[in-house]
C-alpha positions in Angstrom: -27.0 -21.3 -11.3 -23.6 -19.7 -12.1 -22.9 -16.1 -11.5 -21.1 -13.6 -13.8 -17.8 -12.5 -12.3 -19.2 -8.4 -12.8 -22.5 -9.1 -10.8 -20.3 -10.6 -7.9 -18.5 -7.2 -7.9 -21.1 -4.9 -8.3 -23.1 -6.9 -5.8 -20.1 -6.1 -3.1 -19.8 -2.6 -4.1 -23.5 -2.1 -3.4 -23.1 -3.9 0.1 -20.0 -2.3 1.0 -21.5 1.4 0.0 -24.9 0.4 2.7 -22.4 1.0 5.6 -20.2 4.2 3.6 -23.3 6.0 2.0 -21.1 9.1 0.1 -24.6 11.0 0.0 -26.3 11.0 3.0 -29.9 12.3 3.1 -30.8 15.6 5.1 -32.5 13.5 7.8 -29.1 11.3 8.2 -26.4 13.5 9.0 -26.3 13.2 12.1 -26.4 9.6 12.2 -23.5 9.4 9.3 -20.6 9.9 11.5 -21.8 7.3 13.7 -22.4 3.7 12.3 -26.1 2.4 13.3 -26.1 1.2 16.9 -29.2 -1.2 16.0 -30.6 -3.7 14.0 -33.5 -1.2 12.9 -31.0 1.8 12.2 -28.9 -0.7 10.0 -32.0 -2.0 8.1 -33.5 1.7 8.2 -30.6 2.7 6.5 -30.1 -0.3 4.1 -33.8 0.0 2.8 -33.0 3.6 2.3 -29.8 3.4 -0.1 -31.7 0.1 -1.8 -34.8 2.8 -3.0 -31.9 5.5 -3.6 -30.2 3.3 -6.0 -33.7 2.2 -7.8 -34.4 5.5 -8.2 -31.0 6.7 -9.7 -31.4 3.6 -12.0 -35.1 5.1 -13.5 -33.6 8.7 -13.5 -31.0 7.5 -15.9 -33.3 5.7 -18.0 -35.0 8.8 -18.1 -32.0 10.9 -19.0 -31.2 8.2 -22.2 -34.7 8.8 -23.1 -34.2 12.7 -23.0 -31.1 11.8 -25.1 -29.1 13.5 -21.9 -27.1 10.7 -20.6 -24.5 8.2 -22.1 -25.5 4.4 -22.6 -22.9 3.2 -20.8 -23.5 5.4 -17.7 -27.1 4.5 -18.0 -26.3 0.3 -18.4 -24.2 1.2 -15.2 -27.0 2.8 -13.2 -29.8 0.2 -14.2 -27.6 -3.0 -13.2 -26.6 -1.4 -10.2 -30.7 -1.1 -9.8 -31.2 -4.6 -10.5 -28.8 -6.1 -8.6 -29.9 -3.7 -5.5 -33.6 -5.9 -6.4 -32.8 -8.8 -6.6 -30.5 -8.2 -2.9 -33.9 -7.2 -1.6 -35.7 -10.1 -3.0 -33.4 -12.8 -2.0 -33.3 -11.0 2.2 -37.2 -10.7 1.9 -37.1 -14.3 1.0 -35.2 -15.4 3.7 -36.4 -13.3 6.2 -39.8 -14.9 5.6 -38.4 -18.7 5.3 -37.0 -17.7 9.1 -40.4 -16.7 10.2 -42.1 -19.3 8.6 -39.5 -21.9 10.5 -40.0 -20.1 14.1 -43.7 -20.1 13.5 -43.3 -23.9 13.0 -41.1 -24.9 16.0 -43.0 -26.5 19.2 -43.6 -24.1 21.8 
């Protein structure tokens, strides 16, 4: 399975930007100028910019719909969307392959 050089770089720019988010939400400030001090904080906040990126991705579509929004922005936002799924997809997977390898080790 070969991967295109501009999903490589998207994909990084969507990882790097779950430790920077330029737009935190009103609940978050505080916690932006520090970085996450756990596991849950970091996933917490992960989970958070992965449905913030979904959800500009649909309110684009929207927008070229409405005839509001150029293509190329919009062809920006949506890959950015499905790149963000597919992250999720692939850590849900292996997050359950772990589990399912723990549950199967002799106690």
């Amino acid at each position: 399975m070969a991967i295109a050089p501009a999903a490589a770089a998207s994909a990084y720019q969507a990882i790097a930007k779950i430790g920077t988010s330029a737009t935190p939400s009103a609940t978050s400030v505080s916690s932006a100028a520090t970085p996450p001090t756990s596991f849950a904080q970091f996933l917490d906040g992960a989970v958070k910019d992965a449905l913030h990126t979904v959800q500009h991705g649909e309110n684009m579509a929207a927008k070229d719909v409405q005839g509001k929004a150029s293509m190329v922005s919009v062809v920006n936002a949506v890959n950015n969307a499905e790149l963000t799924l597919d992250t999720v997809v692939a850590v849900r997977d292996k997050v359950i392959s772990a589990y399912q390898s723990i549950m199967q080790m002799p106690i």
